[in-house]
C-alpha positions as CSV (number, residue, x, y, z in Angstrom):
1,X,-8.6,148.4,-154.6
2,X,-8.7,152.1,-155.6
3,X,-10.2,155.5,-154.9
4,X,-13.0,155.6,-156.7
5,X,-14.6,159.2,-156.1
6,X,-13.1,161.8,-153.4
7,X,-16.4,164.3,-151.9
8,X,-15.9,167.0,-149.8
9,X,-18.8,169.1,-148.3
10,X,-18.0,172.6,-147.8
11,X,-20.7,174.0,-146.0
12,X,-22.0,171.5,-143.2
13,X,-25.5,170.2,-144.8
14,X,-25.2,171.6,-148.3
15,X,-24.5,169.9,-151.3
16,X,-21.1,168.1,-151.8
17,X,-18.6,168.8,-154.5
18,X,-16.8,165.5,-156.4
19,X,-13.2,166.1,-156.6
20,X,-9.9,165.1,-159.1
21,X,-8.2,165.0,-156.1
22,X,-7.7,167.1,-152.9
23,X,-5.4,168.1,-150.0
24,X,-5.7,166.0,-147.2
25,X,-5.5,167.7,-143.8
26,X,-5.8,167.0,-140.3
27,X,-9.2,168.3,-139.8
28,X,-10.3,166.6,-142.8
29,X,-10.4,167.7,-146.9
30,X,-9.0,171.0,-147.3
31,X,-12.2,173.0,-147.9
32,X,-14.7,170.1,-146.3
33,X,-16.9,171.5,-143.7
34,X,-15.5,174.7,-143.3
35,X,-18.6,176.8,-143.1
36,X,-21.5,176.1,-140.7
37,X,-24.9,177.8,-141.0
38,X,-26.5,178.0,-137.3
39,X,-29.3,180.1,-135.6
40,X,-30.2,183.3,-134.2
41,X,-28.6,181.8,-131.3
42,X,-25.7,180.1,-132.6
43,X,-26.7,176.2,-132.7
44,X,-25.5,174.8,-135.6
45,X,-28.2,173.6,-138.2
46,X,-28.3,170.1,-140.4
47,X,-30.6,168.5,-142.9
48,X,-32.4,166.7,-139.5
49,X,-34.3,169.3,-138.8
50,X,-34.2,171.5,-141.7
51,X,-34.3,169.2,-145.0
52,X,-34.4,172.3,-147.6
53,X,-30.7,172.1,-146.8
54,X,-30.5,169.3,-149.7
55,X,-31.6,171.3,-152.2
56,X,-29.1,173.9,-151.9
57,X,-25.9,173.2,-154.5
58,X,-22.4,174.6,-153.5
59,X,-19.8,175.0,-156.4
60,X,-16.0,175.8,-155.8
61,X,-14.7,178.7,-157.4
62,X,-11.5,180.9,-157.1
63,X,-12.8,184.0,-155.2
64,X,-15.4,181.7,-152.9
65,X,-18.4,179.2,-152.6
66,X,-21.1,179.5,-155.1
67,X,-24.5,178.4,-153.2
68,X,-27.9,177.8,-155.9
69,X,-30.9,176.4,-154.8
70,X,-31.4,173.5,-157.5
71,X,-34.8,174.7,-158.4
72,X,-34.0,178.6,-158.4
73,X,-30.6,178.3,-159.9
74,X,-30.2,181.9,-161.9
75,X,-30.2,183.9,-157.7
76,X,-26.8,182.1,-156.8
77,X,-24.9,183.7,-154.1
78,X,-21.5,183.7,-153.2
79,X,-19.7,183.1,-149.9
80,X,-16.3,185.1,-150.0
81,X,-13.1,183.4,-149.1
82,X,-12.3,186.8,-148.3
83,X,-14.6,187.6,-146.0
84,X,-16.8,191.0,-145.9
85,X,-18.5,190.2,-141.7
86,X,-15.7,189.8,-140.1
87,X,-17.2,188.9,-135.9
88,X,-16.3,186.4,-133.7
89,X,-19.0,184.2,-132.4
90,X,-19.7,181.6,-130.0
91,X,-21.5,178.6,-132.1
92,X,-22.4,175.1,-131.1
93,X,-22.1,172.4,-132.5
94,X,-23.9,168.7,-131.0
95,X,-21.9,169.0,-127.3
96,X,-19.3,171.4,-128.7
97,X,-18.1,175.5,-127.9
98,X,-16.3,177.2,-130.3
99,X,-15.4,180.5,-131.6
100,X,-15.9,180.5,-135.4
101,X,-16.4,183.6,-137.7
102,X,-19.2,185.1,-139.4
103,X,-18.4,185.9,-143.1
104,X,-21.2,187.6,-145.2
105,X,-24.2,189.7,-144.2
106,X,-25.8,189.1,-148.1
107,X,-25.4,185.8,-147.6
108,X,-27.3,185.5,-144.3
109,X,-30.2,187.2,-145.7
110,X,-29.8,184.8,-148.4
111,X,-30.0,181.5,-146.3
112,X,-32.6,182.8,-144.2
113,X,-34.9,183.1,-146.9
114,X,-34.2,180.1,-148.6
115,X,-34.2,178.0,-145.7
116,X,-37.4,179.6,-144.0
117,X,-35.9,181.2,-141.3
118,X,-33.1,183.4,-139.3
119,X,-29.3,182.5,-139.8
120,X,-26.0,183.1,-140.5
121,X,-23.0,181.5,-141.6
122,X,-20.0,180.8,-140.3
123,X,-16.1,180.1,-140.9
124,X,-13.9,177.9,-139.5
125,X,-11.0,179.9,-138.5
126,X,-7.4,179.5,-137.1
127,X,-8.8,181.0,-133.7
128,X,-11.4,177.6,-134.4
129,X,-10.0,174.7,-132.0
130,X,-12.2,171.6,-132.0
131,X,-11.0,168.7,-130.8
132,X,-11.3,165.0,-131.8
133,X,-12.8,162.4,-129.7
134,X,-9.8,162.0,-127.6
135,X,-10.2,158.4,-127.3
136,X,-9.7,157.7,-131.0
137,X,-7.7,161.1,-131.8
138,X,-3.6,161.0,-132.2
139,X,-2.4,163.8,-129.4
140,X,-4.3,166.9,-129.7
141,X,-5.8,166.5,-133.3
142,X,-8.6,168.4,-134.8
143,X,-12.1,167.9,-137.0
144,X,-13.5,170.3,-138.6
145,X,-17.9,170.3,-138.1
146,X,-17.7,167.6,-139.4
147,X,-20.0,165.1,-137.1
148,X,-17.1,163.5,-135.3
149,X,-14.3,162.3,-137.4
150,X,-12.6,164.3,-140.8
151,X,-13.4,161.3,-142.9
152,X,-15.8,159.1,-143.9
153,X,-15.0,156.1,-146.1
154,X,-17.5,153.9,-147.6
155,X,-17.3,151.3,-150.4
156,X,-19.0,150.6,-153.6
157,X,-19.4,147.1,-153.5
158,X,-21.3,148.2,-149.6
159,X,-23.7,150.4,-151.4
160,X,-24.3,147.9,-154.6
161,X,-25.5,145.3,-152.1
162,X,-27.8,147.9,-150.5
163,X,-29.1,148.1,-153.6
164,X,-29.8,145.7,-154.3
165,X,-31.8,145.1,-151.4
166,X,-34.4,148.5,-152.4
167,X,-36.7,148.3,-154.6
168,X,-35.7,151.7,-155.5
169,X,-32.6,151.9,-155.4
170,X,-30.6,155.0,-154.0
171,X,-27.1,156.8,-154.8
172,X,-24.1,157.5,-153.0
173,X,-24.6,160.8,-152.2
174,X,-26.9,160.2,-149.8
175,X,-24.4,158.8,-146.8
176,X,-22.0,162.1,-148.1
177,X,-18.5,160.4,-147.9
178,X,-15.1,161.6,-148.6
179,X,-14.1,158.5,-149.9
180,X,-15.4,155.9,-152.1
181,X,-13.3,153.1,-152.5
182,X,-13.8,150.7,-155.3
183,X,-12.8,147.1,-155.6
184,X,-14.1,145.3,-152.9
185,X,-16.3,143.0,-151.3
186,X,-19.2,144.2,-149.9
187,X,-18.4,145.9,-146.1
188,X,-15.2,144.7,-146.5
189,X,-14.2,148.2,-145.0
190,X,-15.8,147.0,-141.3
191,X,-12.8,145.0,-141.4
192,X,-10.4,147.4,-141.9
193,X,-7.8,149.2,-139.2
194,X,-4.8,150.8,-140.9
195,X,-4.6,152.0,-145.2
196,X,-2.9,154.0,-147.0
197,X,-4.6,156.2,-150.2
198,X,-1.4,157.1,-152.8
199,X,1.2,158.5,-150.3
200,X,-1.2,159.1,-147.5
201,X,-1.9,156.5,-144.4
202,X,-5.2,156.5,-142.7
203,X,-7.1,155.0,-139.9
204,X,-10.4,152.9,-139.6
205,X,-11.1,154.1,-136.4
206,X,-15.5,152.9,-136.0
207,X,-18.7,152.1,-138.0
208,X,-20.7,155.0,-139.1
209,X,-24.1,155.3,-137.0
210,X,-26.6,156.6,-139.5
211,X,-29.7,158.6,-138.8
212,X,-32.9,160.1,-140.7
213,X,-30.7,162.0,-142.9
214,X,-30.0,159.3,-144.9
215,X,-33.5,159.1,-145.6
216,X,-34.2,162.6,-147.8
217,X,-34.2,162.9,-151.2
218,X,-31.8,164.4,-152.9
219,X,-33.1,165.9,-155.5
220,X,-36.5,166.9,-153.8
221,X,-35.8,167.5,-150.3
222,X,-38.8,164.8,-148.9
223,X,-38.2,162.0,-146.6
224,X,-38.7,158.8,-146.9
225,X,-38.5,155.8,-144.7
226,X,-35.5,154.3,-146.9
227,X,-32.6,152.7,-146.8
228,X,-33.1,153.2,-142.9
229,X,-35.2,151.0,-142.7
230,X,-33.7,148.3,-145.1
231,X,-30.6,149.1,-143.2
232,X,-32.1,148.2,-140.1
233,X,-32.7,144.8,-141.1
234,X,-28.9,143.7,-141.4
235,X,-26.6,146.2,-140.2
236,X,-28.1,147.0,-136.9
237,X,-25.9,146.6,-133.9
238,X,-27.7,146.8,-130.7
239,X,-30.1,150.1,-131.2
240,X,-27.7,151.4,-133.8
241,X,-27.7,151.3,-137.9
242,X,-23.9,151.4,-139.3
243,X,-22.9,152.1,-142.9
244,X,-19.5,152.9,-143.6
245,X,-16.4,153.8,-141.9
246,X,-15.2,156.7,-139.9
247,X,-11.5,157.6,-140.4
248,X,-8.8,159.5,-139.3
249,X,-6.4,160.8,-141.0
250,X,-2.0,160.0,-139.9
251,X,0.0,162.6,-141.7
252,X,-0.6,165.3,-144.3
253,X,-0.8,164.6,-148.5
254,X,-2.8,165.0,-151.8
255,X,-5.1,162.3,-152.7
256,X,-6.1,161.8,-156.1
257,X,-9.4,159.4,-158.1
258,X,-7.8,156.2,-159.0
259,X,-5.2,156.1,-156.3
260,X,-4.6,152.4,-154.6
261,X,-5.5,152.0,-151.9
262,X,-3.5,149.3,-149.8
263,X,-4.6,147.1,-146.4
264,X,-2.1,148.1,-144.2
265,X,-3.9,145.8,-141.0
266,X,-7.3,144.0,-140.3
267,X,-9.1,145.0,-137.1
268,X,-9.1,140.7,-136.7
């Protein structure tokens, strides 16, 4: 088994960026989910309810985040790691508080044109303290805004069999992991309780529930009733549609594409 592509998603939402390798921290990727856009009143915003959010591409760069819409890409704008708004503000995100920071006037304006109405975005900061679900977190550990959990984990063998279930099929990007992990059988990963990546252990901690945002297109924004509903017919658990693996992360390393990843222990 080995890691076959390493994601990470800078701004909650936005387009992902597939990585050589990256740092592995205890909130999650270094750089992955960072930056939240929210409201006029500070509730943080998703694809769910606003599905222009997939058409906006992020790129890494040195100075910052590059954000393009995919249709308009020549009006990029760029999201300053050194930030020129500098305000703390109270944003929320699902049931949580926190403080994070506001980081570029231009590139509010820019959002909120592109995505139809008022917002801002935000920074994850040092002063930024959300907590894990304490009754799968190690002591007082952090995620970033990220859903719940800094890592999601999914294999390629579980999405070639969902393929090959559609009659159209449908790519990775659209359940947004951190990890893909070739190699395997096919939800082999539901199995899973303890691996290691290179040098770095982990740990399969629950299914991932999956919701209507697996169900817009990529490339045009639009959704769809699939794979939900193909899904549905096989990996429903109670009321509940699972794909993939939520993880957590037990120390601090570099991950890198093509590193082994070993079974350290079965959930059975």
């Amino acid at each position: 088994m080995h890691l076959s592509e390493i994601w990470i998603y800078p701004v909650k939402s936005l387009g992902g960026i597939r990585l050589k390798e990256s740092q592995v921290e205890e909130e999650g990727l270094k750089y992955d989910r960072r930056w939240l856009i929210v409201d006029e009143k500070g509730t943080f915003l998703t694809q769910r309810v606003n599905a222009q959010m997939a058409l906006l591409d992020v790129q890494l760069y040195e100075e910052g985040l590059l954000i393009a819409h995919r249709y308009q890409p020549e009006r990029p704008i760029l999201i300053p790691f050194q930030r020129n708004s500098d305000a703390d503000m109270q944003v929320k995100i699902w049931k949580d508080f926190v403080t994070a920071r506001t980081v570029c006037d231009e590139a509010d304006a820019w959002l909120s044109e592109h995505l139809g109405k008022a917002v801002r975005i935000v920074e994850m900061t040092a002063n930024t303290q959300r907590k894990q679900d304490p009754m799968y977190a190690h002591g007082e550990s952090h995620v970033s805004f990220a859903d719940d959990f800094p890592f999601l984990l999914i294999s390629q063998a579980s999405l070639d069999d969902l393929n090959s279930r559609l009659a159209e099929p449908v790519t990775m990007k659209r359940f947004r992991p951190n990890f893909v992990v070739a190699g395997t059988s096919p939800y082999a990963e539901d199995q899973w309780k303890n691996i290691s990546i290179g040098d770095t252990s982990f740990e399969v901690t629950k299914p991932c529930e999956r919701c209507i945002m697996v169900t817009i297109d990529n490339k045009t924004g639009i959704k769809g009733s699939e794979p939900l509903k193909t899904l549905a017919g096989y990996r429903k658990i109670d009321r509940n549609i699972f794909f993939g693996q939520n993880v957590i992360g037990l120390g601090t390393g570099t991950v890198r594409e093509g590193d082994e990843v070993v079974l350290l222990s079965s959930k059975h």
